[in-house]
C-alpha positions as CSV (number, residue, x, y, z in Angstrom):
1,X,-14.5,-23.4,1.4
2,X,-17.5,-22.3,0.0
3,X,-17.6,-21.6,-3.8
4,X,-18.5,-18.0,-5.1
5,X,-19.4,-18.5,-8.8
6,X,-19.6,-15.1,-11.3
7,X,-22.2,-13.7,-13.0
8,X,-20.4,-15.1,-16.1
9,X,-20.7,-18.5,-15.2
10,X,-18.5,-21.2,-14.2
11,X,-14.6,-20.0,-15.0
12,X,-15.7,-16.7,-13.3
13,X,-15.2,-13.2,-14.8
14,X,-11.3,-13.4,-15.3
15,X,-11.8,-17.3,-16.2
16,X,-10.5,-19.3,-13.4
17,X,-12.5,-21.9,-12.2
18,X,-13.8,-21.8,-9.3
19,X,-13.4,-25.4,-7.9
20,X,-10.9,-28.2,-9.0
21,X,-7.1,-28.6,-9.9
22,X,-7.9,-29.8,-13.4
23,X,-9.6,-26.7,-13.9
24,X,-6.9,-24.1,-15.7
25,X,-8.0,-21.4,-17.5
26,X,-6.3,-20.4,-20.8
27,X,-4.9,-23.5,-20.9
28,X,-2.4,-23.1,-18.6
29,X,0.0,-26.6,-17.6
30,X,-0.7,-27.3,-14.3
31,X,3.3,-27.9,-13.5
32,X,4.8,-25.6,-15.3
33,X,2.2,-22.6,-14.7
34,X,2.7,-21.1,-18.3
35,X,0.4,-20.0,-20.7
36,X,0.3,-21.5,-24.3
37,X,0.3,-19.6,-27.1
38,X,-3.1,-18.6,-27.7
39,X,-5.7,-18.3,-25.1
40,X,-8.3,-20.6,-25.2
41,X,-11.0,-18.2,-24.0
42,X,-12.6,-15.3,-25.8
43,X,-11.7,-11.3,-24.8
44,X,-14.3,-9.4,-23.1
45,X,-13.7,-6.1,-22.3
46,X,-13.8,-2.2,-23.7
47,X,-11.8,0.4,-25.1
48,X,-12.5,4.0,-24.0
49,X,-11.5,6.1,-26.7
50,X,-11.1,10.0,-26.5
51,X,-14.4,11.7,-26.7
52,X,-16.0,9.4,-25.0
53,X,-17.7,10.6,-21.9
54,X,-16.1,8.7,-19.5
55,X,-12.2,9.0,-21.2
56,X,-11.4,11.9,-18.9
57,X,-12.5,10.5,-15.7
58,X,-10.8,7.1,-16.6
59,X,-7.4,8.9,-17.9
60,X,-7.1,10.2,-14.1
61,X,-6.2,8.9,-10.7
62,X,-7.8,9.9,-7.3
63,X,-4.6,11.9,-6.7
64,X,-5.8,15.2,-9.2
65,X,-1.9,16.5,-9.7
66,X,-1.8,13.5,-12.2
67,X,-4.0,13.6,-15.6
68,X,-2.9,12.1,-19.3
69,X,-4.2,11.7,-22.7
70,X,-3.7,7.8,-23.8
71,X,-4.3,6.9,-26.8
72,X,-7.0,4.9,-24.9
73,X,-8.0,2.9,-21.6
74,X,-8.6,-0.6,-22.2
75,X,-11.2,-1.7,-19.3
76,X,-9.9,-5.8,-19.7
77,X,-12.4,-7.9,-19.3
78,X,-10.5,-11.4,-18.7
79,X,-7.1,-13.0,-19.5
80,X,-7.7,-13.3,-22.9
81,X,-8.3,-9.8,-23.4
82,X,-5.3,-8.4,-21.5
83,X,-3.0,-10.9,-23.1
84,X,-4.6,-9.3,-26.6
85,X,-4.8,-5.8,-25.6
86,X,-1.3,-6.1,-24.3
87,X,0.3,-7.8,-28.1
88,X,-2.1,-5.3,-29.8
89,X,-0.4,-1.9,-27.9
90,X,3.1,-4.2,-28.3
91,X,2.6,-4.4,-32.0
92,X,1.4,-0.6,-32.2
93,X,4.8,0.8,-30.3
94,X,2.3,1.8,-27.6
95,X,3.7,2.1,-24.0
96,X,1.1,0.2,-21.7
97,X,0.5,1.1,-18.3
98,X,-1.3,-0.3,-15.7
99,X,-4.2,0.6,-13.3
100,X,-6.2,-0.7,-10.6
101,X,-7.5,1.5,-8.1
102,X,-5.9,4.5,-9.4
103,X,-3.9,5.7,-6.0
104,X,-0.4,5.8,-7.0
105,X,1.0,8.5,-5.5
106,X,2.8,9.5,-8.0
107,X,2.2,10.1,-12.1
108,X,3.3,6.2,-12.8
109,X,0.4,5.2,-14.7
110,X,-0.2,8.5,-16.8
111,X,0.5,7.7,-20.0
112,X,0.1,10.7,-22.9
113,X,-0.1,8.7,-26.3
114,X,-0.2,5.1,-24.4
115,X,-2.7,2.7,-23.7
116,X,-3.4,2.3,-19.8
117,X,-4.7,-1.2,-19.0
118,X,-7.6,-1.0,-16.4
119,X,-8.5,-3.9,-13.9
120,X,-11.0,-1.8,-12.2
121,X,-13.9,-4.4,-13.1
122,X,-12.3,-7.4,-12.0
123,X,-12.8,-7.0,-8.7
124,X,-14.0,-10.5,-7.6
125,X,-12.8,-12.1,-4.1
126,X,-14.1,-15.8,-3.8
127,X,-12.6,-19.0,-3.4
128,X,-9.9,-21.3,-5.8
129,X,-7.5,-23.6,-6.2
130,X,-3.9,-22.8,-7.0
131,X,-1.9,-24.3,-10.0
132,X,-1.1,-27.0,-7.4
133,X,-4.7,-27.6,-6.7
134,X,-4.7,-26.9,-3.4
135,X,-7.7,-24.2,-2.0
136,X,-6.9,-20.5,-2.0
137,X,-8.8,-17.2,-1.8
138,X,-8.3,-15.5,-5.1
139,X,-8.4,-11.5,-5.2
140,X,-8.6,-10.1,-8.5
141,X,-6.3,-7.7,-9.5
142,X,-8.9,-4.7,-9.6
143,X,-10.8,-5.6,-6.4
144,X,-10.8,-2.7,-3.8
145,X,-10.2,-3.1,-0.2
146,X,-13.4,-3.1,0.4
147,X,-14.4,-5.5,-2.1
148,X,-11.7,-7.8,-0.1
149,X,-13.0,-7.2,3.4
150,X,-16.3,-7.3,2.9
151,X,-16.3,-10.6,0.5
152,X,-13.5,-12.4,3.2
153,X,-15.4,-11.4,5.8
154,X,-18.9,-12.1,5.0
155,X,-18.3,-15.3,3.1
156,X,-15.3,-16.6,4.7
157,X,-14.7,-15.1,8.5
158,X,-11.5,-14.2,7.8
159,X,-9.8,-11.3,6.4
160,X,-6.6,-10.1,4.8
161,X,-4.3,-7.6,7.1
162,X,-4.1,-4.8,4.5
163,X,-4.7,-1.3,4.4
164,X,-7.5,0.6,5.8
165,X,-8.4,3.1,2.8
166,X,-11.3,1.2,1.3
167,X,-10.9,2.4,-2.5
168,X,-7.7,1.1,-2.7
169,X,-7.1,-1.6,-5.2
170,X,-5.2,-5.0,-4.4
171,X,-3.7,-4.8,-7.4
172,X,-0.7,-2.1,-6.7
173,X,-1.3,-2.2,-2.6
174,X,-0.7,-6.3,-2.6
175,X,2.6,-6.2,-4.8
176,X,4.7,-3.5,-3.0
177,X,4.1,-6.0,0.6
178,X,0.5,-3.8,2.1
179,X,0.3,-3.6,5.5
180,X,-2.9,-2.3,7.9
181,X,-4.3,-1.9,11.3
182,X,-4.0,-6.0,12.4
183,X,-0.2,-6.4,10.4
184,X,1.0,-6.3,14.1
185,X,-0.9,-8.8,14.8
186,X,-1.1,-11.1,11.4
187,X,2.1,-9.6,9.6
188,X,2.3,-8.1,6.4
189,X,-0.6,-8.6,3.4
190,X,2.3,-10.5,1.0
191,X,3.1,-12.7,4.2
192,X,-0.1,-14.9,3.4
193,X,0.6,-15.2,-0.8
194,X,0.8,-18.2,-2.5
195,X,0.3,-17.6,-5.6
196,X,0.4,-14.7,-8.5
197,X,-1.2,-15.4,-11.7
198,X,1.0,-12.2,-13.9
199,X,0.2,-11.7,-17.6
200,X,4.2,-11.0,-18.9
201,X,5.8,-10.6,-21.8
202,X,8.9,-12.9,-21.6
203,X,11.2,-12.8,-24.5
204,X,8.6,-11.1,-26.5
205,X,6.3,-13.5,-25.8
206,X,2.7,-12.3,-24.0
207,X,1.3,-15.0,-22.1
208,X,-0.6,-15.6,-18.6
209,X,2.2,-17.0,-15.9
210,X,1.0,-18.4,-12.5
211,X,4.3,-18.1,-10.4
212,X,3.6,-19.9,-7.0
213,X,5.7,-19.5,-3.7
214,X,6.4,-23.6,-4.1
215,X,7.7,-23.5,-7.4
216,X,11.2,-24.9,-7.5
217,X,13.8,-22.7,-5.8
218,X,15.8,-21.3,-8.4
219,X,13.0,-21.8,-11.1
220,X,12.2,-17.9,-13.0
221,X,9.1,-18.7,-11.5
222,X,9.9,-18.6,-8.3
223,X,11.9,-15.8,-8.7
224,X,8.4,-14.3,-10.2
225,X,6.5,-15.0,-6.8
226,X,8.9,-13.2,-5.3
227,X,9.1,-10.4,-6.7
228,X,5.3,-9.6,-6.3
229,X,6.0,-9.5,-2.5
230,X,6.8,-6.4,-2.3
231,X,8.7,-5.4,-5.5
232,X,5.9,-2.8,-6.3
233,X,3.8,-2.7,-9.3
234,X,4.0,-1.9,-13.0
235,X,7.3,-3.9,-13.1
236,X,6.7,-7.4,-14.0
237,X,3.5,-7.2,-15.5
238,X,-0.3,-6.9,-15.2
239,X,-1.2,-9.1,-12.2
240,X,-5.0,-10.6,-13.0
241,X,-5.3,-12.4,-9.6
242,X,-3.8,-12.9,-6.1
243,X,-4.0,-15.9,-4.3
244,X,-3.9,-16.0,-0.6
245,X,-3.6,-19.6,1.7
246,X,-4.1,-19.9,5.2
247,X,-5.9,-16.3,6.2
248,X,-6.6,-15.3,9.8
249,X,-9.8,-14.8,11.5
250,X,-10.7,-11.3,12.4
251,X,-11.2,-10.5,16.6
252,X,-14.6,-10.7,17.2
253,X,-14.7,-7.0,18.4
254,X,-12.2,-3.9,19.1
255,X,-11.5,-1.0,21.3
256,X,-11.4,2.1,19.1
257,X,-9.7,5.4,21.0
258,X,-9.5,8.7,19.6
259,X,-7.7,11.4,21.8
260,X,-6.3,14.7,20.9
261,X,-4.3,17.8,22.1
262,X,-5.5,21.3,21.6
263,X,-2.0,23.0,19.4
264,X,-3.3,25.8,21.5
265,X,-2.5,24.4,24.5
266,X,0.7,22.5,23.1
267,X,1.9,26.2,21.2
268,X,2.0,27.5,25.1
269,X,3.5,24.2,26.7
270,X,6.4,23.4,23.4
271,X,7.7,20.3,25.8
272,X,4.4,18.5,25.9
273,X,4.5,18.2,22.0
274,X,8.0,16.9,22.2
275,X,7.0,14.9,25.2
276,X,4.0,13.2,23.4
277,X,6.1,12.3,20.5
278,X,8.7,10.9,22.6
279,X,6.4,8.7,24.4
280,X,4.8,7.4,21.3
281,X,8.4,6.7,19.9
282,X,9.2,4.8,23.0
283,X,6.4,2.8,23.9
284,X,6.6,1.4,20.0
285,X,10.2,0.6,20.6
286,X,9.9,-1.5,23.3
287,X,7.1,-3.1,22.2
288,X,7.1,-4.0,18.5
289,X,9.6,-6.7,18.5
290,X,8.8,-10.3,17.4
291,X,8.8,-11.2,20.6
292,X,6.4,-9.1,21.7
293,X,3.1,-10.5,22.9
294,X,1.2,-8.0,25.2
295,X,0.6,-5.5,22.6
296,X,0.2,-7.6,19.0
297,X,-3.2,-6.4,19.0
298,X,-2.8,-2.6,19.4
299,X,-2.0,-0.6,16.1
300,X,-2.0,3.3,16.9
301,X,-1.3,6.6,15.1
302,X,0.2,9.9,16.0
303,X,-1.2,12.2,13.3
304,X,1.3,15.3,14.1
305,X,-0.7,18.0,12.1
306,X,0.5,21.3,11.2
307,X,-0.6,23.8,14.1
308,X,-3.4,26.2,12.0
309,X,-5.4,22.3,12.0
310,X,-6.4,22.7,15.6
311,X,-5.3,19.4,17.3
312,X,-3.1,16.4,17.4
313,X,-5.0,13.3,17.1
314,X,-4.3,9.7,18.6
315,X,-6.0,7.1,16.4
316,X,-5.9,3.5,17.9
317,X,-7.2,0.1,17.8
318,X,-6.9,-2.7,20.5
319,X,-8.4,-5.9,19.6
320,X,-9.2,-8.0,23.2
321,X,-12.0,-7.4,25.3
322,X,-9.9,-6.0,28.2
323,X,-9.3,-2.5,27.9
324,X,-6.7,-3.0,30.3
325,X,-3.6,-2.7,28.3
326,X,-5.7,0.0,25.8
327,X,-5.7,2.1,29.3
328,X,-2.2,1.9,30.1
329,X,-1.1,2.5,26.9
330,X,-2.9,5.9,27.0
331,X,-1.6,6.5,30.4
332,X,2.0,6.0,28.7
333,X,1.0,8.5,26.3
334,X,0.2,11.2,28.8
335,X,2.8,10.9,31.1
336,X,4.9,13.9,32.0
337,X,2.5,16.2,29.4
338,X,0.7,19.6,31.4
339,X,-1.2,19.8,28.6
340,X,-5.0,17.4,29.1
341,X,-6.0,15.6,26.4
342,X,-9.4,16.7,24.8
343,X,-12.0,15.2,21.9
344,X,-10.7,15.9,18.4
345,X,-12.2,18.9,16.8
346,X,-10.7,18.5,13.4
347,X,-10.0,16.0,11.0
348,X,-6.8,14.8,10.4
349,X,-5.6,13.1,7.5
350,X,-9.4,12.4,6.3
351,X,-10.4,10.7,10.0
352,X,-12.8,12.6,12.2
353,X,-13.8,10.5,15.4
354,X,-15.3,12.8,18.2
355,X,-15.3,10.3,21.2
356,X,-15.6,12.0,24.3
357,X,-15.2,8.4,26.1
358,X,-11.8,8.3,24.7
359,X,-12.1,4.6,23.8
360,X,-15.4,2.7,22.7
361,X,-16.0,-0.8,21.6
362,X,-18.0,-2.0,18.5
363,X,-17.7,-5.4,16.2
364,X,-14.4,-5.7,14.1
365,X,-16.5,-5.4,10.9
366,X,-17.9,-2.0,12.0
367,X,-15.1,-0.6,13.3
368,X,-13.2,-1.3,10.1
369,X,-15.7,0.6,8.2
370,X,-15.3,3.5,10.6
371,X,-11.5,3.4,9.6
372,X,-11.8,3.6,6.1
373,X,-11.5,7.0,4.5
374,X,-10.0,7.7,1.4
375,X,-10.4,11.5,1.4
376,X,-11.5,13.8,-0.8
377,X,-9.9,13.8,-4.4
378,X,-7.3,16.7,-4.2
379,X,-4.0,17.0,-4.8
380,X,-1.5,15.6,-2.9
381,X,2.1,15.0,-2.6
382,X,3.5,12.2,0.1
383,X,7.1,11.2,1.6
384,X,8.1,7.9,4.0
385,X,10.1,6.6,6.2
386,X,11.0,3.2,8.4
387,X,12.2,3.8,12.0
388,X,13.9,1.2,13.9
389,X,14.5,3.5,16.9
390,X,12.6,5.5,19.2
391,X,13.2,9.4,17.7
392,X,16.1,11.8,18.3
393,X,15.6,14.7,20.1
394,X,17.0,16.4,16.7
395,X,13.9,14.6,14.4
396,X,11.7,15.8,17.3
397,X,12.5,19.3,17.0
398,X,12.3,19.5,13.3
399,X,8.8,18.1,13.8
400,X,8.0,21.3,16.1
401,X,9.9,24.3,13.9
402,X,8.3,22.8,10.4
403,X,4.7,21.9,12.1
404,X,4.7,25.2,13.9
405,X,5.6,27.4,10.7
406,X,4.1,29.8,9.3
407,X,4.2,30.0,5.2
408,X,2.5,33.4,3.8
409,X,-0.3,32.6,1.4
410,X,-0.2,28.7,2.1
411,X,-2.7,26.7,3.8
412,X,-1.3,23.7,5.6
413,X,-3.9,22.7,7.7
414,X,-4.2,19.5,5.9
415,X,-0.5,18.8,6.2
416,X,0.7,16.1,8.7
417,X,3.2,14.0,9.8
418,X,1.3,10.2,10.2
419,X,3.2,7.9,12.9
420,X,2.2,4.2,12.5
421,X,3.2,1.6,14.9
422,X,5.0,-1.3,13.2
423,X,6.7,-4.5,13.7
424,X,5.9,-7.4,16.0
425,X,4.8,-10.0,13.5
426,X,6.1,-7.9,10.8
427,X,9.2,-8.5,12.0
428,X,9.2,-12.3,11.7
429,X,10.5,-12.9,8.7
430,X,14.2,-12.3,7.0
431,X,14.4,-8.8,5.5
432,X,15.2,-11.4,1.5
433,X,12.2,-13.8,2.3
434,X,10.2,-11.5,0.5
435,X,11.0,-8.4,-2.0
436,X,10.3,-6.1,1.1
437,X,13.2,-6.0,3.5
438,X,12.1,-3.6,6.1
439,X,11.8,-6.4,9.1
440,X,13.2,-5.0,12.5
441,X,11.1,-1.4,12.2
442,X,8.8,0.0,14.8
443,X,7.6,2.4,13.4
444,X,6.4,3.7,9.8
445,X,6.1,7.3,8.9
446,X,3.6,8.9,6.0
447,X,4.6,12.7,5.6
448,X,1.3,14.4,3.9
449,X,0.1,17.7,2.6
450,X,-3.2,18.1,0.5
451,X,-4.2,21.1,-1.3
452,X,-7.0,21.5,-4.4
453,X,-5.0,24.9,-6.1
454,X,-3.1,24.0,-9.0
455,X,-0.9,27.4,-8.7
456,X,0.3,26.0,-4.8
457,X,2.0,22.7,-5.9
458,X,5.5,24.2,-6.2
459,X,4.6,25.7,-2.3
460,X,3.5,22.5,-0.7
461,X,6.3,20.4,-2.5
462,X,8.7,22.9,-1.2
463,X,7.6,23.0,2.2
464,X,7.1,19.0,2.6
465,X,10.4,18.3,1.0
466,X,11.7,21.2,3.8
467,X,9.9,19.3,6.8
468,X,11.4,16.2,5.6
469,X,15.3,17.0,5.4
470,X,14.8,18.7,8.4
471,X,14.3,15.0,10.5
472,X,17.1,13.3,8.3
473,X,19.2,15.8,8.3
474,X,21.7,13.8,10.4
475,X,21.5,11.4,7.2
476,X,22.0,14.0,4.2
477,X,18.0,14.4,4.5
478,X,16.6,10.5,3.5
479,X,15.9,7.8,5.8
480,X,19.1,6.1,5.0
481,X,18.8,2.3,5.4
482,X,20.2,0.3,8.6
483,X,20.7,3.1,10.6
484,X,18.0,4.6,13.2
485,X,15.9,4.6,10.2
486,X,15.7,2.0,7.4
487,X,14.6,3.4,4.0
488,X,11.2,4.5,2.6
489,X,8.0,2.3,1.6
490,X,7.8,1.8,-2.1
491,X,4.1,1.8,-1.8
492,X,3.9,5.7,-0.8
493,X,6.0,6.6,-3.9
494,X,8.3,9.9,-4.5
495,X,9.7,11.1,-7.0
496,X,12.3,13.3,-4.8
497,X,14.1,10.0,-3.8
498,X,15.3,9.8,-7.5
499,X,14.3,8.3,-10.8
500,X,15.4,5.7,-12.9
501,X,16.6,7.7,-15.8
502,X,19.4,8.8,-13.4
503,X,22.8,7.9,-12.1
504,X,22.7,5.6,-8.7
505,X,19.1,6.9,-7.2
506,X,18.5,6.3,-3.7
507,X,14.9,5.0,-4.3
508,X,16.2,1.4,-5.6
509,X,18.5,1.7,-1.7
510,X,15.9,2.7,0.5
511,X,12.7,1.1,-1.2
512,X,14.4,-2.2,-1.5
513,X,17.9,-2.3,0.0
514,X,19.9,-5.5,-0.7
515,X,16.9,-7.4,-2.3
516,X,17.0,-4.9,-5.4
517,X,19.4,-6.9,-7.5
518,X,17.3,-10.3,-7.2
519,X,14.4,-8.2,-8.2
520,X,16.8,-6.7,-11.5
521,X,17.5,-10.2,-12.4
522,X,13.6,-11.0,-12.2
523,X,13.1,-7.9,-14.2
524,X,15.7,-9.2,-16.8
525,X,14.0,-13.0,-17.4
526,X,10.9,-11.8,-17.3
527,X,10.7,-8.1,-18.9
528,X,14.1,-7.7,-20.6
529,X,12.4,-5.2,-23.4
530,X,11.3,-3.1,-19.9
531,X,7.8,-2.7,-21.5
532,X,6.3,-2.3,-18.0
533,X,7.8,0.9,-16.4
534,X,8.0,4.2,-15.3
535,X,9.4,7.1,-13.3
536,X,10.7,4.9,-10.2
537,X,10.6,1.3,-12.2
538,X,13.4,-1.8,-11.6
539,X,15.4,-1.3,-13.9
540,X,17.4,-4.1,-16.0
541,X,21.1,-4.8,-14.8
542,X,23.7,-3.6,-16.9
């Protein structure tokens, strides 16, 4: 690998070196992969303090229902500085929090009266060497996606299989597993980690940890690794850097289709939406096992909008030359519907692609930056679910009555149901080799609604919430685990699933199912004060 060294210099601008074994920043040992006591490199960074003028963009996140007043945003600078910042709030009694790209979907890193730890300008993606010494490419914890793809690519010719939203930062989307438009092909983002380099607070003790997937099997430190593989983040501690092994090579081009249905024609012809559904649901359950090898390449979403958007859109990607299998896949999609499929008119869920060819071809690179909206900052409230079946006519028909609904004084035509196709390489590994278990699914669901009025948030809450008991109604309205469904991605948070101030909530079942008492032991070696938490956080065994 090529070296990429910082504008800082040599140990780079959260000081790891960027070439050699023997190279270990803050004077971490090399076998143990802990910190000592004091940091052997200066802090950089700065504090943004209340009145200054960028304190009330910093105190929010791109979702605008969420807004605090810390005491102040620390904008760390290296190790040293998070590891001071960090015994500094400690020794204040000031709850930290922490942020990297600021898309939580929920309020867990406001923080009135606490200090909120921002990686935003660490964002470097270049190549390292693990505590072991052997290479890796190191994300830092505040790099965007696009930082990632555009550094892997460019420098490297490979990429990471991760999400398509380019403002996203590794730091949370990494440590609750990530997944994106090639995981079918390349499996999930955490199935390529080798290493996490976490500053915790052990025992009281703040210190930089580098837990690697090759430390000793019942080591904490392994245990550590672990739980950064899709345990979720603000548990653990503030991760500075990701490292990555073996990485695959992007294909050199892809197919990208876009084909919609007029809800005009679909409102007159009721069994082609249910039809359409059903053939998305089927075709993804026959061919997203790990067996599977005709269709690793194709990753495709059903965005089920609500009826006043205009049109239901089918987003997808095929990554060989051939369009063959692209075409027949479309064909499966149409079968048995009256209704013709047309060009999309509206955007739906922040993509807009117009093709009137149905399909067109362009380099991998470009085609990625075509798939990469985050939307407009509004407000916005999100649900999930795994499916490890094709759907029942009953979730099909909750789809239709809630998507077809009427709601007097509420516009929904940014609400949608978001289908993603699933599995096949995904489904590989053991649901306990990493901290997320969801590893014979087909299909993952995003349930959306986005709205900029302040005085309609207790309206679209209702209503999504309403959608979504409707489809798990057979299962006291949650995706309950190991049955046609299999839980809820801890990634697209919410709140409704429980909180950890309460009695048996069913987000530590369905996020994390049989792996959440490993992860509660982590949480207990490695955070047993619980500085890092909030609303949905692991919480310590009793």
């Amino acid at each position: 690998m090529s070296q990429e060294f910082s504008r800082r210099g040599f140990l780079g601008s959260a000081g790891m070196a960027a070439a050699g074994a023997s190279a270990v920043p803050l004077g971490l040992g090399a076998a143990t992969g802990r910190a000592m006591a004091e940091p052997a490199q200066a802090p950089e960074g700065q504090s943004v303090l209340p009145g200054d003028s960028r304190y009330q963009t910093l105190s929010q996140g791109f979702n605008q229902r969420w807004a605090s007043t810390p005491a102040y945003i620390r904008l760390v600078g290296n190790d040293a500085d998070t590891v001071t910042e960090l015994r500094a709030a400690l020794d204040k009694g000031l709850r930290p929090t922490i942020r990297a790209g600021g898309h939580c979907y929920e309020g867990f890193v406001d923080n009135d009266r606490g200090v909120i730890l921002d990686l935003s300008t660490l964002r470097g993606v270049r190549a390292a060497r693990d505590k072991f010494g052997a290479p890796t490419y190191c994300v830092e914890g505040g790099a965007t996606n696009w930082d990632v793809y555009t550094t892997l690519f460019r420098t490297f010719g490979v990429t990471l299989p991760a999400g398509s939203c380019y403002s996203v930062g590794a730091g949370g989307h990494i440590s609750g597993g990530g997944y994106g438009l090639l995981s079918r092909r390349d499996g999930l983002t955490v199935d390529h980690l080798v290493q996490v380099d976490v500053v915790t607070v052990r025992g009281g003790t703040v210190e930089v940890t580098r837990a690697h997937r090759d430390d000793p099997e019942a080591s904490p430190e392994r245990d550590l690794f672990w739980a950064h593989t899709g345990g979720g983040g603000g548990n653990f501690g503030v991760v500075m850097r990701y490292h990555f092994g073996h990485l695959p090579k992007p294909p050199p081009r892809v197919w990208l289709s876009s084909v919609a249905w007029s809800w005009a024609d679909l409102l007159k012809h009721p069994e082609d939406f249910r039809r359409l559904v059903d053939n998305f649901g089927a075709f993804f359950a026959q061919h997203s096992g790990e067996e599977e090898t005709v269709y690793r390449g194709l990753f495709s979403i059903l965005k089920l909008t609500h009826w006043s958007n205009g049109n239901v859109v089918l987003l997808s990607q095929w990554d060989e030359d051939d369009p063959a299998p692209l075409e027949e896949f479309l064909a499966a999609m149409e079968a048995g519907l009256t209704s013709r499929p047309t060009v999309q008119t509206n955007a739906a869920g922040g993509l807009f692609l117009p093709y009137p060819d149905k399909r067109r071809q362009m380099p991998w690179f470009q085609a990625t930056m075509t798939l990469n909206p985050s939307g407009e900052n509004q407000r916005g409230k999100y649900k999930s679910a795994y499916h490890r079946r094709r759907f029942t006519g009953t979730q099909i028909d909750a789809f239709w009555e809630w998507l077809t609904k009427t709601v007097p004084g509420l516009d929904l035509q940014q609400t949608l149901v978001q289908i993603d196709s699933y599995g096949c390489r995904i489904n590989e590994r053991k649901p306990a080799d990493t901290a997320i278990p969801q590893r014979d699914s087909v299909m993952k669901l995003q349930y959306q609604t986005y709205w900029t009025d302040p005085a309609k948030d207790s309206a679209h809450l209702a209503y999504l919430s309403g959608l979504y008991r409707a489809v798990y109604k057979a299962t006291n309205g949650i995706p309950e685990i190991d049955t046609d469904t299999d839980g809820a991605y801890v990634n697209y948070p919410d709140v409704d699933l429980g909180t950890a101030d309460q009695a048996h909530p069913a987000y530590q079942r369905l996020y994390y199912k049989r792996n959440y008492s490993r992860l509660q032991r982590t949480k207990k070696t490695w955070d047993d004060k619980n500085v890092f938490h909030h609303a949905q956080s692991i919480t310590l065994p009793s």
